[in-house]
mmCIF entry with sequence, helices, sheets and N, C-alpha, C, O atoms, coordinates in Angstrom:
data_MODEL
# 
_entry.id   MODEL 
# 
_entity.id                         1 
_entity.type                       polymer 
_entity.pdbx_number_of_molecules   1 
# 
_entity_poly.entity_id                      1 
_entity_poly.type                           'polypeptide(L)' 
_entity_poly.nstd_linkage                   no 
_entity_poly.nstd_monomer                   no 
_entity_poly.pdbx_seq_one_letter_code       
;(UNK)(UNK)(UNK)(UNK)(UNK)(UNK)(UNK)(UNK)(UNK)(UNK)(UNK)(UNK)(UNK)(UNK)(UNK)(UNK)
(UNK)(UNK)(UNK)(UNK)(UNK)(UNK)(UNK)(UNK)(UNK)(UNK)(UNK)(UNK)(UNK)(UNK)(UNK)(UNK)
(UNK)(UNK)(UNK)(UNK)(UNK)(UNK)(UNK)(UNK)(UNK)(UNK)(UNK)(UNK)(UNK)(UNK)(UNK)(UNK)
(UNK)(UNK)(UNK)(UNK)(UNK)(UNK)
;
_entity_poly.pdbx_seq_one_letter_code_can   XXXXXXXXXXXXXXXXXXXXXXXXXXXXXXXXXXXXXXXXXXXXXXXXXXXXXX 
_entity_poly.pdbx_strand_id                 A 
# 
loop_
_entity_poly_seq.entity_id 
_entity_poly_seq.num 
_entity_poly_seq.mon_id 
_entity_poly_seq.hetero 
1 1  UNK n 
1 2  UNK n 
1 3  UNK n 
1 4  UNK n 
1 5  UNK n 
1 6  UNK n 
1 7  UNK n 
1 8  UNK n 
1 9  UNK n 
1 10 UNK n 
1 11 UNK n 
1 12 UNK n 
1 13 UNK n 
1 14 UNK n 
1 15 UNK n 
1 16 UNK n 
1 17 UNK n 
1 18 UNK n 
1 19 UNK n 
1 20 UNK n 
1 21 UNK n 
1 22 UNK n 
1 23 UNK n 
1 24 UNK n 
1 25 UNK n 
1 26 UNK n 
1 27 UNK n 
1 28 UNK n 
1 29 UNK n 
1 30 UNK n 
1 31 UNK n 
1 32 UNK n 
1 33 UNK n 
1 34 UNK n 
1 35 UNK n 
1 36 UNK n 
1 37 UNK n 
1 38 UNK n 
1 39 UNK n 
1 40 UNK n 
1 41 UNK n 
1 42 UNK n 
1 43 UNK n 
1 44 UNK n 
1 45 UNK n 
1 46 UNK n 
1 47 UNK n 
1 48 UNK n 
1 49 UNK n 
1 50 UNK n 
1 51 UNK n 
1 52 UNK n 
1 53 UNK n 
1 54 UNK n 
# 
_struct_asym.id          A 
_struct_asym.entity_id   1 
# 
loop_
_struct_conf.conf_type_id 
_struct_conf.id 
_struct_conf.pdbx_PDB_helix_id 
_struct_conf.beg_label_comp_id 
_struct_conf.beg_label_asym_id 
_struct_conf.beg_label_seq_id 
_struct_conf.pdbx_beg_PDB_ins_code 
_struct_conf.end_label_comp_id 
_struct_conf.end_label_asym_id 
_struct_conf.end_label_seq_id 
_struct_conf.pdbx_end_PDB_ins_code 
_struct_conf.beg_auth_comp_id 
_struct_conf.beg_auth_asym_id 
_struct_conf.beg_auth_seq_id 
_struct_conf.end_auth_comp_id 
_struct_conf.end_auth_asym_id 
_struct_conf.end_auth_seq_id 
_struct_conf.pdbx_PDB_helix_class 
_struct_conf.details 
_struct_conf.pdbx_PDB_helix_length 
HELX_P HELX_P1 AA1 UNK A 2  ? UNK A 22 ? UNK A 2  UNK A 22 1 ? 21 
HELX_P HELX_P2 AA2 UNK A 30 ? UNK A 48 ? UNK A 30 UNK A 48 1 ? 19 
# 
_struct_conf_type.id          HELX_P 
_struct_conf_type.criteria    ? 
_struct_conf_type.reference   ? 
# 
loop_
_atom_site.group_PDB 
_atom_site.id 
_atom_site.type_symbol 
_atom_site.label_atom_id 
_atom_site.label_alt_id 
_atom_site.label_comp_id 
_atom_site.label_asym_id 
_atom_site.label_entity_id 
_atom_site.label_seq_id 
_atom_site.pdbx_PDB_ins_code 
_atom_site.Cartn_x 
_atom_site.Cartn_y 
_atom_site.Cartn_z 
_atom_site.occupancy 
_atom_site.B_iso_or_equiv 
_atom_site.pdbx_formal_charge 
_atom_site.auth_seq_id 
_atom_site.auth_comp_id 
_atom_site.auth_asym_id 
_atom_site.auth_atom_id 
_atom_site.pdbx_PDB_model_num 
ATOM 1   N N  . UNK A 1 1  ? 2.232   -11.714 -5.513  1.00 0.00 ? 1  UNK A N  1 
ATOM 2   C CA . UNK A 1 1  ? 0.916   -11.892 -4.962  1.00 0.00 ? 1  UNK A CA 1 
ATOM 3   C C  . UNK A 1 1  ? 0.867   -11.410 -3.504  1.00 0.00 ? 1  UNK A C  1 
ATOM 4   O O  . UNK A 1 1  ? -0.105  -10.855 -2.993  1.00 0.00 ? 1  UNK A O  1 
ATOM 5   N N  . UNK A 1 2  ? 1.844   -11.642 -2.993  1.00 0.00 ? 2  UNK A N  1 
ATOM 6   C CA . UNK A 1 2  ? 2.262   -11.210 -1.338  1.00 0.00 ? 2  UNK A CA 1 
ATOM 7   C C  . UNK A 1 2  ? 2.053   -9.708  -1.423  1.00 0.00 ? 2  UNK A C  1 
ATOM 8   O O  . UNK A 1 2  ? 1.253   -9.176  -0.653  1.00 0.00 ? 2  UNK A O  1 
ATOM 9   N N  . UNK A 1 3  ? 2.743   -8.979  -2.339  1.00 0.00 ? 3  UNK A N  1 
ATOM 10  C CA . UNK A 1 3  ? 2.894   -7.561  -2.294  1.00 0.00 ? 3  UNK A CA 1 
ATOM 11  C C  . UNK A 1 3  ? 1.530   -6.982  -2.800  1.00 0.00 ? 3  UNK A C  1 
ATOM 12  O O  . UNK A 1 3  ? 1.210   -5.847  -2.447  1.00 0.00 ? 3  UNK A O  1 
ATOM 13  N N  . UNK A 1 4  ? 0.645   -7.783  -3.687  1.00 0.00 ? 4  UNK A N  1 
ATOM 14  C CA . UNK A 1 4  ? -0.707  -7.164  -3.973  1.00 0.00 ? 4  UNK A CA 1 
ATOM 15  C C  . UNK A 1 4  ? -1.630  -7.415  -2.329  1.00 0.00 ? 4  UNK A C  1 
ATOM 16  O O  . UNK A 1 4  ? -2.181  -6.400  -1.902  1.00 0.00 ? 4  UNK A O  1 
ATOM 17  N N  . UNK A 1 5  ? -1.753  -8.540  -1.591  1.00 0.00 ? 5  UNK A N  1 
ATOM 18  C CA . UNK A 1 5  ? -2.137  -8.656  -0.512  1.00 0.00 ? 5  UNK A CA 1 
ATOM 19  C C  . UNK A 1 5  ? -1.934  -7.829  0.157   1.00 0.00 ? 5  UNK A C  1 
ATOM 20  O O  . UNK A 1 5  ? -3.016  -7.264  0.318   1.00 0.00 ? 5  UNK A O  1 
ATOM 21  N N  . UNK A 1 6  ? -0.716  -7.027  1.053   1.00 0.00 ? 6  UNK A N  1 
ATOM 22  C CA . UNK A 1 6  ? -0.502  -6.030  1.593   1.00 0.00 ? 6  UNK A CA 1 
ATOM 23  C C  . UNK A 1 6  ? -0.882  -5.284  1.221   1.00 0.00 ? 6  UNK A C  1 
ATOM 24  O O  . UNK A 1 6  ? -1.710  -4.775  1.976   1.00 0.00 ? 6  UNK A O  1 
ATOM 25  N N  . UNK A 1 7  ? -0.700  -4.559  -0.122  1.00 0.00 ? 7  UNK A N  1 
ATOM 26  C CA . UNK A 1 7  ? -1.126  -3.184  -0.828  1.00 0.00 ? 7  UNK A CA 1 
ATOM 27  C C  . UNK A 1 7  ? -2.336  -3.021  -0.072  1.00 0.00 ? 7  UNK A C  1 
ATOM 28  O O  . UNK A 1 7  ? -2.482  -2.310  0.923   1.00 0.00 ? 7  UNK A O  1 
ATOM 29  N N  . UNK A 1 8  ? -3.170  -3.732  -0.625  1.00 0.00 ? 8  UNK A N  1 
ATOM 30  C CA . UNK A 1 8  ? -4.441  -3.788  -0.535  1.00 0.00 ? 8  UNK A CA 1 
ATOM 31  C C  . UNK A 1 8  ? -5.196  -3.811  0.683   1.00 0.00 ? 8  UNK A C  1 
ATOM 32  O O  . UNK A 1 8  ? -6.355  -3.560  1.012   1.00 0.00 ? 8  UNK A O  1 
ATOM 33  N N  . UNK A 1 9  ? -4.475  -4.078  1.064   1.00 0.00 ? 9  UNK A N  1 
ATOM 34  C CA . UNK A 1 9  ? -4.967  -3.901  3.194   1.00 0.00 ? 9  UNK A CA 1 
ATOM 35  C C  . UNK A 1 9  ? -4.491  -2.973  3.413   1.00 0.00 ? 9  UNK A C  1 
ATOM 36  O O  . UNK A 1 9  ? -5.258  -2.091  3.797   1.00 0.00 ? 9  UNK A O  1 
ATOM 37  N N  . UNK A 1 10 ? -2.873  -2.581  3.301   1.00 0.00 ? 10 UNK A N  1 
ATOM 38  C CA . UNK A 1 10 ? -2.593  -1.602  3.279   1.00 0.00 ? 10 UNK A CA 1 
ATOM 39  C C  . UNK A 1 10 ? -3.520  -0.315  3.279   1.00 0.00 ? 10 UNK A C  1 
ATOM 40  O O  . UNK A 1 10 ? -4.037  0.274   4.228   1.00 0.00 ? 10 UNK A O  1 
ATOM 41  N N  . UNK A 1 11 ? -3.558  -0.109  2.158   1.00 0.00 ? 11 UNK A N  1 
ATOM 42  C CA . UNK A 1 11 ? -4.481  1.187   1.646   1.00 0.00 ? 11 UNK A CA 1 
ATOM 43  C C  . UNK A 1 11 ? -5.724  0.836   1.927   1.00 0.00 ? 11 UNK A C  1 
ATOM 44  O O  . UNK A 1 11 ? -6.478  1.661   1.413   1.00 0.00 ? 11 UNK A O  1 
ATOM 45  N N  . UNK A 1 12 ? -6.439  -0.175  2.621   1.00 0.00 ? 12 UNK A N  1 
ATOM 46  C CA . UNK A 1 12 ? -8.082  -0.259  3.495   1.00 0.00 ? 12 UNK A CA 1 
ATOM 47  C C  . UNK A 1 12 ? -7.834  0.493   4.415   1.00 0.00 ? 12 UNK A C  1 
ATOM 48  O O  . UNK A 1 12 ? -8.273  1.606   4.706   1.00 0.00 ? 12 UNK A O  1 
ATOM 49  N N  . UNK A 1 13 ? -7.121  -0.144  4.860   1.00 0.00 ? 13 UNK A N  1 
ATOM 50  C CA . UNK A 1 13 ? -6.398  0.706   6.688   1.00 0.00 ? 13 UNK A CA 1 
ATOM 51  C C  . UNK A 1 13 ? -5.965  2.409   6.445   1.00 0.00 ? 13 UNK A C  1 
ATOM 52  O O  . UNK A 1 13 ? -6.562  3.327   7.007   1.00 0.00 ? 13 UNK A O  1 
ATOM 53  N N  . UNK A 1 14 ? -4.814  2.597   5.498   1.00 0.00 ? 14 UNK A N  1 
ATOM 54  C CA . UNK A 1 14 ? -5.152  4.066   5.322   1.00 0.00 ? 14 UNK A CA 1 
ATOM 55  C C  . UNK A 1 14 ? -5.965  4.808   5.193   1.00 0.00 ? 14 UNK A C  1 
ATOM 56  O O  . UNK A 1 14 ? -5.900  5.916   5.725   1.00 0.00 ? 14 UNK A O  1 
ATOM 57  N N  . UNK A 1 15 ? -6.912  4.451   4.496   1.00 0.00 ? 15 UNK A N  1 
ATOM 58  C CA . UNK A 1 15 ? -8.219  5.297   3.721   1.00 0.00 ? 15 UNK A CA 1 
ATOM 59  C C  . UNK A 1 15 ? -9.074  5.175   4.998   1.00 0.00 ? 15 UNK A C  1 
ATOM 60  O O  . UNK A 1 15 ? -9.690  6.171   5.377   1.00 0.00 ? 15 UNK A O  1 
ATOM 61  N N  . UNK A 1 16 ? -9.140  4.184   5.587   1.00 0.00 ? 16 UNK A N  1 
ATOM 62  C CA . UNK A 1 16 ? -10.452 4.092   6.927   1.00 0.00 ? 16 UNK A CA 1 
ATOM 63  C C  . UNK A 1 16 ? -9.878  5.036   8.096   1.00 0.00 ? 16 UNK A C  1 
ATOM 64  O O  . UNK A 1 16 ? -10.628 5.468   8.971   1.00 0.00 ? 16 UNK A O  1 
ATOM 65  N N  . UNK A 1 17 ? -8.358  5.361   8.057   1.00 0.00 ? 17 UNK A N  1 
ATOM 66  C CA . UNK A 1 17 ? -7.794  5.998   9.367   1.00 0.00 ? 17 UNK A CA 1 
ATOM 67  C C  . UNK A 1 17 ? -8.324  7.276   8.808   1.00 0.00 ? 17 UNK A C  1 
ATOM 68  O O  . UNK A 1 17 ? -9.091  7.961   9.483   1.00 0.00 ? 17 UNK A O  1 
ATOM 69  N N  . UNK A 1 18 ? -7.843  7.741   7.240   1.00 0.00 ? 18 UNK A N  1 
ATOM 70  C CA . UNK A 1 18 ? -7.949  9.039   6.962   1.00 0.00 ? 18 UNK A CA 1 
ATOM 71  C C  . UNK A 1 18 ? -9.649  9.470   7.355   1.00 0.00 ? 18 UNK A C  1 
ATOM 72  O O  . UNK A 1 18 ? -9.878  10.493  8.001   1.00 0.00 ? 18 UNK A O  1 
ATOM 73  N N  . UNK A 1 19 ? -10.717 8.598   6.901   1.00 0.00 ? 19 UNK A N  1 
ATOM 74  C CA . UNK A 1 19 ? -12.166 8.594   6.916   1.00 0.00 ? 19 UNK A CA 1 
ATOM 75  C C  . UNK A 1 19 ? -12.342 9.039   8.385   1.00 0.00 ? 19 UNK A C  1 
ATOM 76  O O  . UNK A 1 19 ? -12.912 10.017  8.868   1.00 0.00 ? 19 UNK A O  1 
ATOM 77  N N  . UNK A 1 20 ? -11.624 7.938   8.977   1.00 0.00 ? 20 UNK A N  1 
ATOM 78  C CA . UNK A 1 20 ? -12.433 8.192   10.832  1.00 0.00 ? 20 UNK A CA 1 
ATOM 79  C C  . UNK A 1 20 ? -11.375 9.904   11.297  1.00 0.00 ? 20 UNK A C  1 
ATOM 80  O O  . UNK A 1 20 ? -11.772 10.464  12.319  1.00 0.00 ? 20 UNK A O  1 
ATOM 81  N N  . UNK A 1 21 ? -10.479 10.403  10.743  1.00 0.00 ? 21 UNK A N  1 
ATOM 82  C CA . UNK A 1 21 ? -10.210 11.718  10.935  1.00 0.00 ? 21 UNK A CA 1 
ATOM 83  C C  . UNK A 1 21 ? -10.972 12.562  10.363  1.00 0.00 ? 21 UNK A C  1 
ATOM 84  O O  . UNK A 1 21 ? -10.860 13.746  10.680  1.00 0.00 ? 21 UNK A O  1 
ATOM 85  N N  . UNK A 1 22 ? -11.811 12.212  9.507   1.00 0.00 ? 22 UNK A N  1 
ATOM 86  C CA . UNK A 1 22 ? -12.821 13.629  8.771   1.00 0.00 ? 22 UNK A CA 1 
ATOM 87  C C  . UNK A 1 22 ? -14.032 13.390  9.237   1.00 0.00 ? 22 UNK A C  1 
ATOM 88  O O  . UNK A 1 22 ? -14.834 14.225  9.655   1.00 0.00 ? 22 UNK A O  1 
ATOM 89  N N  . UNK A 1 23 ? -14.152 12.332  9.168   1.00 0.00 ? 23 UNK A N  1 
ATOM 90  C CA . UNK A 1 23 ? -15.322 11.618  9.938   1.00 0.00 ? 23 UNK A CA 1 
ATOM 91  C C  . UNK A 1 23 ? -15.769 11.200  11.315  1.00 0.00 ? 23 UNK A C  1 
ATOM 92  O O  . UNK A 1 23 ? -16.373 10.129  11.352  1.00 0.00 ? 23 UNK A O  1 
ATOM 93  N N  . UNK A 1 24 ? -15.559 11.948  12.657  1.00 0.00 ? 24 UNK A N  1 
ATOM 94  C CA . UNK A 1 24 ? -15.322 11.219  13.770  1.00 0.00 ? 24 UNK A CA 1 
ATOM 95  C C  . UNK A 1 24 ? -17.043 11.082  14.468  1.00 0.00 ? 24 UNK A C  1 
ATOM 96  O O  . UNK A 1 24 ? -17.675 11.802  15.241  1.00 0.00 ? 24 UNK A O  1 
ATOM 97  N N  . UNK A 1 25 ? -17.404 9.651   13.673  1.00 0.00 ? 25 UNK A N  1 
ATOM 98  C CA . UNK A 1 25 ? -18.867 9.249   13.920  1.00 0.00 ? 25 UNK A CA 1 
ATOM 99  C C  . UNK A 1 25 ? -18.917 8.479   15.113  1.00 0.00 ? 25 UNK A C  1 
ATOM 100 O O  . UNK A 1 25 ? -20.033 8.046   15.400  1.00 0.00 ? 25 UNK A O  1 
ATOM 101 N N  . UNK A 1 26 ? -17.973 8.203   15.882  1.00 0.00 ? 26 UNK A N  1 
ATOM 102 C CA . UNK A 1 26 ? -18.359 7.456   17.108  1.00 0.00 ? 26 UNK A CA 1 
ATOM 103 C C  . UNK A 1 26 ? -17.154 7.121   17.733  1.00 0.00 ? 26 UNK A C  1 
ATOM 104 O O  . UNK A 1 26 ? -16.244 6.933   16.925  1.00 0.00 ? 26 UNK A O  1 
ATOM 105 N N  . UNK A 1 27 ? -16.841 6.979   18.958  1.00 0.00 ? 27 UNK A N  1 
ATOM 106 C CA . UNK A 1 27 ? -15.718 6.997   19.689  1.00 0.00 ? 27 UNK A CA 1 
ATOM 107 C C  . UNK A 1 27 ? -14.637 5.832   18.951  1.00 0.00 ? 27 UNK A C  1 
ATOM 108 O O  . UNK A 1 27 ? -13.483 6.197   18.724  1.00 0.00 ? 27 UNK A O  1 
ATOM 109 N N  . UNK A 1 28 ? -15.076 4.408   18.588  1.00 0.00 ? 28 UNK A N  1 
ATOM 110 C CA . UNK A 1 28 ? -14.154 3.730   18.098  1.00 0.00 ? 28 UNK A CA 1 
ATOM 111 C C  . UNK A 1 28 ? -13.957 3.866   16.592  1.00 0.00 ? 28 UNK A C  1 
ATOM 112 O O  . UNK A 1 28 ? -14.744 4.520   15.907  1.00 0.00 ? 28 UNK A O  1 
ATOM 113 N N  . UNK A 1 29 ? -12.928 3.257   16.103  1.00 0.00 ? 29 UNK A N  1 
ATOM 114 C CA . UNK A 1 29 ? -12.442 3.321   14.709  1.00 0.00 ? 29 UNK A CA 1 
ATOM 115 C C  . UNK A 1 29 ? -13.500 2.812   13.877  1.00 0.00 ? 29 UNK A C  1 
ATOM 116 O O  . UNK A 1 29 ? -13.221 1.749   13.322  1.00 0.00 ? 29 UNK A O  1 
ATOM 117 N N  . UNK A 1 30 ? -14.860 3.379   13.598  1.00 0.00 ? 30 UNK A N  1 
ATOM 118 C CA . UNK A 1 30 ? -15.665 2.421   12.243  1.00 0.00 ? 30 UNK A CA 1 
ATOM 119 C C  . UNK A 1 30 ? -15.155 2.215   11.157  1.00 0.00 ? 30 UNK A C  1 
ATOM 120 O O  . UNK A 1 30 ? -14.785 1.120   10.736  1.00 0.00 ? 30 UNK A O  1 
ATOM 121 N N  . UNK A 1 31 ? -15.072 3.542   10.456  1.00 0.00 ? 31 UNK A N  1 
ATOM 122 C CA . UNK A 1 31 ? -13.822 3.232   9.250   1.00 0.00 ? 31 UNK A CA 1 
ATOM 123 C C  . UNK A 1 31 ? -12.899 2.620   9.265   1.00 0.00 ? 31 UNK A C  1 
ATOM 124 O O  . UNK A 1 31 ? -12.797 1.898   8.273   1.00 0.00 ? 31 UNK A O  1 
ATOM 125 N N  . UNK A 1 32 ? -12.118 2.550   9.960   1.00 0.00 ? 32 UNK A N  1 
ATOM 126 C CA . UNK A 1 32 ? -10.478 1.760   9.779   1.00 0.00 ? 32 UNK A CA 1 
ATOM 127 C C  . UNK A 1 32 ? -11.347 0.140   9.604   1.00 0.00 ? 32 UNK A C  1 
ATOM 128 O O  . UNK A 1 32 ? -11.515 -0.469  8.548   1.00 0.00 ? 32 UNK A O  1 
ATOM 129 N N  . UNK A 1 33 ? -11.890 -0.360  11.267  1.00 0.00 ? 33 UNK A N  1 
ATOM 130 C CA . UNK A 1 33 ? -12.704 -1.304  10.907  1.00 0.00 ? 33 UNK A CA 1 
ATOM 131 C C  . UNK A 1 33 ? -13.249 -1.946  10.242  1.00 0.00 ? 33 UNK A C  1 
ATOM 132 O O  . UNK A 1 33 ? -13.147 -3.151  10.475  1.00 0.00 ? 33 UNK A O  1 
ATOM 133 N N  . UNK A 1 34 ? -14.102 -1.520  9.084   1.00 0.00 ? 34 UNK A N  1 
ATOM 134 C CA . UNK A 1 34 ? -14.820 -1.840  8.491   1.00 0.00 ? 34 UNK A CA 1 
ATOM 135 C C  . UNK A 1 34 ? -14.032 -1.568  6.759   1.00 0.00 ? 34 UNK A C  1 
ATOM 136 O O  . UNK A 1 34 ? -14.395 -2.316  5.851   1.00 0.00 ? 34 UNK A O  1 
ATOM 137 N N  . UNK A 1 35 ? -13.451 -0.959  6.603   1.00 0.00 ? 35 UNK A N  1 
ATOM 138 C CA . UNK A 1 35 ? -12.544 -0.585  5.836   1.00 0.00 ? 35 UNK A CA 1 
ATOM 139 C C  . UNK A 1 35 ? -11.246 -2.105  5.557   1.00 0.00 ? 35 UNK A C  1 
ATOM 140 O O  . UNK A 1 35 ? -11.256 -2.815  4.552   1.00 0.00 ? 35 UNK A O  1 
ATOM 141 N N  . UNK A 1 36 ? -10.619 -2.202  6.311   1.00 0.00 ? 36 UNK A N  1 
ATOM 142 C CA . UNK A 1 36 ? -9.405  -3.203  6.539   1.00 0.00 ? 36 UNK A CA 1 
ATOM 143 C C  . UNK A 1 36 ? -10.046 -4.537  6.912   1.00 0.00 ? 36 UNK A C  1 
ATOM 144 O O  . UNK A 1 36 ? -9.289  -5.414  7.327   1.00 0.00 ? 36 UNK A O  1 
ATOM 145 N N  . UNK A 1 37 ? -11.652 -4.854  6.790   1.00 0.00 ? 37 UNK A N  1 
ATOM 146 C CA . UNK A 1 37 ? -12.066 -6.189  6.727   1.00 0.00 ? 37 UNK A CA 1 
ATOM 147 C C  . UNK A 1 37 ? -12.373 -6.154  5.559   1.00 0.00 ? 37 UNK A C  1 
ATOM 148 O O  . UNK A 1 37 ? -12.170 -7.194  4.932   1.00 0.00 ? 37 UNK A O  1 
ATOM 149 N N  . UNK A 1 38 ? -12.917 -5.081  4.880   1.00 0.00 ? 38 UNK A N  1 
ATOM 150 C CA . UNK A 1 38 ? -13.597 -5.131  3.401   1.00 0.00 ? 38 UNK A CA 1 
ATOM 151 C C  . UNK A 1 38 ? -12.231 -5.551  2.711   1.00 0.00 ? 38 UNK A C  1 
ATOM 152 O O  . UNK A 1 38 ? -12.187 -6.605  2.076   1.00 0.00 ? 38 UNK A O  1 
ATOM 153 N N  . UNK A 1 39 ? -11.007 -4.655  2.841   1.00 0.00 ? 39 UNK A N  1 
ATOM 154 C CA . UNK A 1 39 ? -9.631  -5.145  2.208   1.00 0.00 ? 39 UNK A CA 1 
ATOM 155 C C  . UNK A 1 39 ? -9.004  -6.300  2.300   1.00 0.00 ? 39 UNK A C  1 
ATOM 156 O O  . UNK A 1 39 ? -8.265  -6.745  1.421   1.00 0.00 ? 39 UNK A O  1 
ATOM 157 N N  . UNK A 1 40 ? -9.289  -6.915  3.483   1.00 0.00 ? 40 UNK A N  1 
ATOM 158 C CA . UNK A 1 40 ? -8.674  -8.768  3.640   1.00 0.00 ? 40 UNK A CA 1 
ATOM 159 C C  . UNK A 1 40 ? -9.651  -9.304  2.871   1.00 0.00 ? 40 UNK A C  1 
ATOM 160 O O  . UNK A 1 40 ? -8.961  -9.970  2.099   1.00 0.00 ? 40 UNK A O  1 
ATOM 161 N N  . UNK A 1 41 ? -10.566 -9.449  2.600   1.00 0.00 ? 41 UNK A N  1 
ATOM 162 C CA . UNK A 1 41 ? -11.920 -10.371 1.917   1.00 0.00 ? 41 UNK A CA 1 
ATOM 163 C C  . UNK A 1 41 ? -11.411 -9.889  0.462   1.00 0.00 ? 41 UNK A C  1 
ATOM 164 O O  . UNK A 1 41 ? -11.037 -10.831 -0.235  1.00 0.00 ? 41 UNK A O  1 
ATOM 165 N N  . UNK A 1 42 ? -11.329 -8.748  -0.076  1.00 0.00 ? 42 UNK A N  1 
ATOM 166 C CA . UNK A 1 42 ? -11.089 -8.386  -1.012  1.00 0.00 ? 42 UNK A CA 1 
ATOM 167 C C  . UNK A 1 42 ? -9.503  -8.742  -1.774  1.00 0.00 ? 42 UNK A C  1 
ATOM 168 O O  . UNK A 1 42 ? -9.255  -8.911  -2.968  1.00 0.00 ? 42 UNK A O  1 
ATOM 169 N N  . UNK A 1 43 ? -8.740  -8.768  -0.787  1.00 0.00 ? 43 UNK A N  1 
ATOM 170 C CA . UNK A 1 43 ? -7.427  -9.744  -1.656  1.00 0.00 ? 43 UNK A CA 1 
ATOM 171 C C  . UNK A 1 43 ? -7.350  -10.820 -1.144  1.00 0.00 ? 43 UNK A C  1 
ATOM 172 O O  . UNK A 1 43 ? -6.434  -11.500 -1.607  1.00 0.00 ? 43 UNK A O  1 
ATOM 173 N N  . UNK A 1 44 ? -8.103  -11.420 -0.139  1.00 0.00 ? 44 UNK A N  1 
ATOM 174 C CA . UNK A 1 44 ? -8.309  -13.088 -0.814  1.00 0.00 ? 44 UNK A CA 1 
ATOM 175 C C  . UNK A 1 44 ? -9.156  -13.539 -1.850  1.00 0.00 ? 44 UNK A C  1 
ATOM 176 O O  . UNK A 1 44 ? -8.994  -14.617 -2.423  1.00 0.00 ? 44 UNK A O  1 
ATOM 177 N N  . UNK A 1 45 ? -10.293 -12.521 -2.165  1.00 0.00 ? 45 UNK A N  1 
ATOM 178 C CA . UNK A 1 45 ? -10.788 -12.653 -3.427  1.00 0.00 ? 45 UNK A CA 1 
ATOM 179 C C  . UNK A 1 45 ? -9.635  -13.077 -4.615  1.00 0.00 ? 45 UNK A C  1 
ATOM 180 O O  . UNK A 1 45 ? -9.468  -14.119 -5.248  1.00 0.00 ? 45 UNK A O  1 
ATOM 181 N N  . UNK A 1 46 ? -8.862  -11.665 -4.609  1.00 0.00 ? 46 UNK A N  1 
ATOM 182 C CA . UNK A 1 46 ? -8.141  -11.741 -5.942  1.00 0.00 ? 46 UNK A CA 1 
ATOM 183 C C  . UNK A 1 46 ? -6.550  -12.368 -5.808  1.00 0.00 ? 46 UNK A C  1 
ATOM 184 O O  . UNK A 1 46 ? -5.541  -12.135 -6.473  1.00 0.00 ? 46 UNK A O  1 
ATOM 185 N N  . UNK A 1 47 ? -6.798  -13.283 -4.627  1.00 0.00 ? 47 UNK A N  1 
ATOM 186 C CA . UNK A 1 47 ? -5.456  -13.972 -4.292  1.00 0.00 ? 47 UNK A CA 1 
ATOM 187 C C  . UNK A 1 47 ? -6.057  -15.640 -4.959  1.00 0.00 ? 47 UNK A C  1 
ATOM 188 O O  . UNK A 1 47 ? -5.306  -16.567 -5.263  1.00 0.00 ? 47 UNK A O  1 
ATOM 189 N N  . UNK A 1 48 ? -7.639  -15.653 -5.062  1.00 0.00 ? 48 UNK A N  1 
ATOM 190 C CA . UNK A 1 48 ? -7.790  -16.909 -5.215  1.00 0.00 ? 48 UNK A CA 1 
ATOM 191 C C  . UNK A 1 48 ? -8.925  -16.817 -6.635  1.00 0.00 ? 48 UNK A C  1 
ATOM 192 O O  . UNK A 1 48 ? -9.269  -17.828 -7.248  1.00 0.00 ? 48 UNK A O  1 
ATOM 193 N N  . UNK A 1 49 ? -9.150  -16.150 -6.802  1.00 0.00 ? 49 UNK A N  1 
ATOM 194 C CA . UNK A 1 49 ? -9.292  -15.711 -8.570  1.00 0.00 ? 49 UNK A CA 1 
ATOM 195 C C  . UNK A 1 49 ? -8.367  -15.621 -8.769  1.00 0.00 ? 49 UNK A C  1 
ATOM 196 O O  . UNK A 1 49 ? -8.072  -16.687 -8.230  1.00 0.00 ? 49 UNK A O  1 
ATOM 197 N N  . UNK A 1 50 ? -6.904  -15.052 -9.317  1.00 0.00 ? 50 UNK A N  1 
ATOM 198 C CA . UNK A 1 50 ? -5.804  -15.529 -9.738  1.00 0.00 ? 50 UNK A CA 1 
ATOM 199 C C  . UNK A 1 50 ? -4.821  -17.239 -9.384  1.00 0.00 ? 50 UNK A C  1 
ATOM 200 O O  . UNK A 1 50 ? -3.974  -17.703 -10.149 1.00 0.00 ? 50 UNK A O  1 
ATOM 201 N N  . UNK A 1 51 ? -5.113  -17.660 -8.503  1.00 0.00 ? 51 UNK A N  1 
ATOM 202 C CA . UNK A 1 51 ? -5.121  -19.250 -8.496  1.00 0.00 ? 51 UNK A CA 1 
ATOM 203 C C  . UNK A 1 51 ? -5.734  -19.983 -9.032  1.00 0.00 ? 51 UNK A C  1 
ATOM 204 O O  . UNK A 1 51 ? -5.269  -21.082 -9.335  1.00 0.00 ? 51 UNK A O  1 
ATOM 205 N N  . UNK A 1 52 ? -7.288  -19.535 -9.400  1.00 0.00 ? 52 UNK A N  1 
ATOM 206 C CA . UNK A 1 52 ? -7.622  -20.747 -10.137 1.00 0.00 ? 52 UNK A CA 1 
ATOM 207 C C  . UNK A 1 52 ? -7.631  -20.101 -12.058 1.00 0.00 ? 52 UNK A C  1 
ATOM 208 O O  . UNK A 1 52 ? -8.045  -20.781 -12.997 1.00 0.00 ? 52 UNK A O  1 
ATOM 209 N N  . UNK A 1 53 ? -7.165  -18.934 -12.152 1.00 0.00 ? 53 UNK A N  1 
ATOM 210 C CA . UNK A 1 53 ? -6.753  -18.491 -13.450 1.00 0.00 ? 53 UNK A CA 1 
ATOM 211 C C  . UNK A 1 53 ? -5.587  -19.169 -14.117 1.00 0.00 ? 53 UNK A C  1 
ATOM 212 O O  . UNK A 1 53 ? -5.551  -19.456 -15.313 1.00 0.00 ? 53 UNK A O  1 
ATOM 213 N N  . UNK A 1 54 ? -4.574  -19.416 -13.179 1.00 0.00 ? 54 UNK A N  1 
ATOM 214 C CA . UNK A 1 54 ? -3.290  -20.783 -13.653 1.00 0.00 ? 54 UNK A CA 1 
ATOM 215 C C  . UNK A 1 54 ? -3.799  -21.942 -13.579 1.00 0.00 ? 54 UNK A C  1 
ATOM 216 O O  . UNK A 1 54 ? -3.121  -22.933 -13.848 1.00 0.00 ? 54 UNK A O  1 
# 
């Protein structure tokens, strides 16, 4: 469950770094930002949908 948590932020944070390099919409990181909060919300979702599945 630890290693799906990381993944998953993990690869928010990649994909938002890669975005704000193709994308450079404003001096700070929007993508990474907004990207790697959507990914923490998103595996505590499925950190706590799989808790109450046991």
């Amino acid at each position: 469950m630890a290693f799906q948590m990381g993944i998953t932020i993990a690869l928010g944070v990649w994909g938002g770094m890669k975005l704000d390099k193709y994308f450079p919409v404003t001096r700070f990181p929007l993508f990474t930002i907004t990207l790697s909060l959507l990914s923490v919300f998103a595996s505590i979702y499925f950190v706590i949908k799989d808790l109450l599945r046991k």
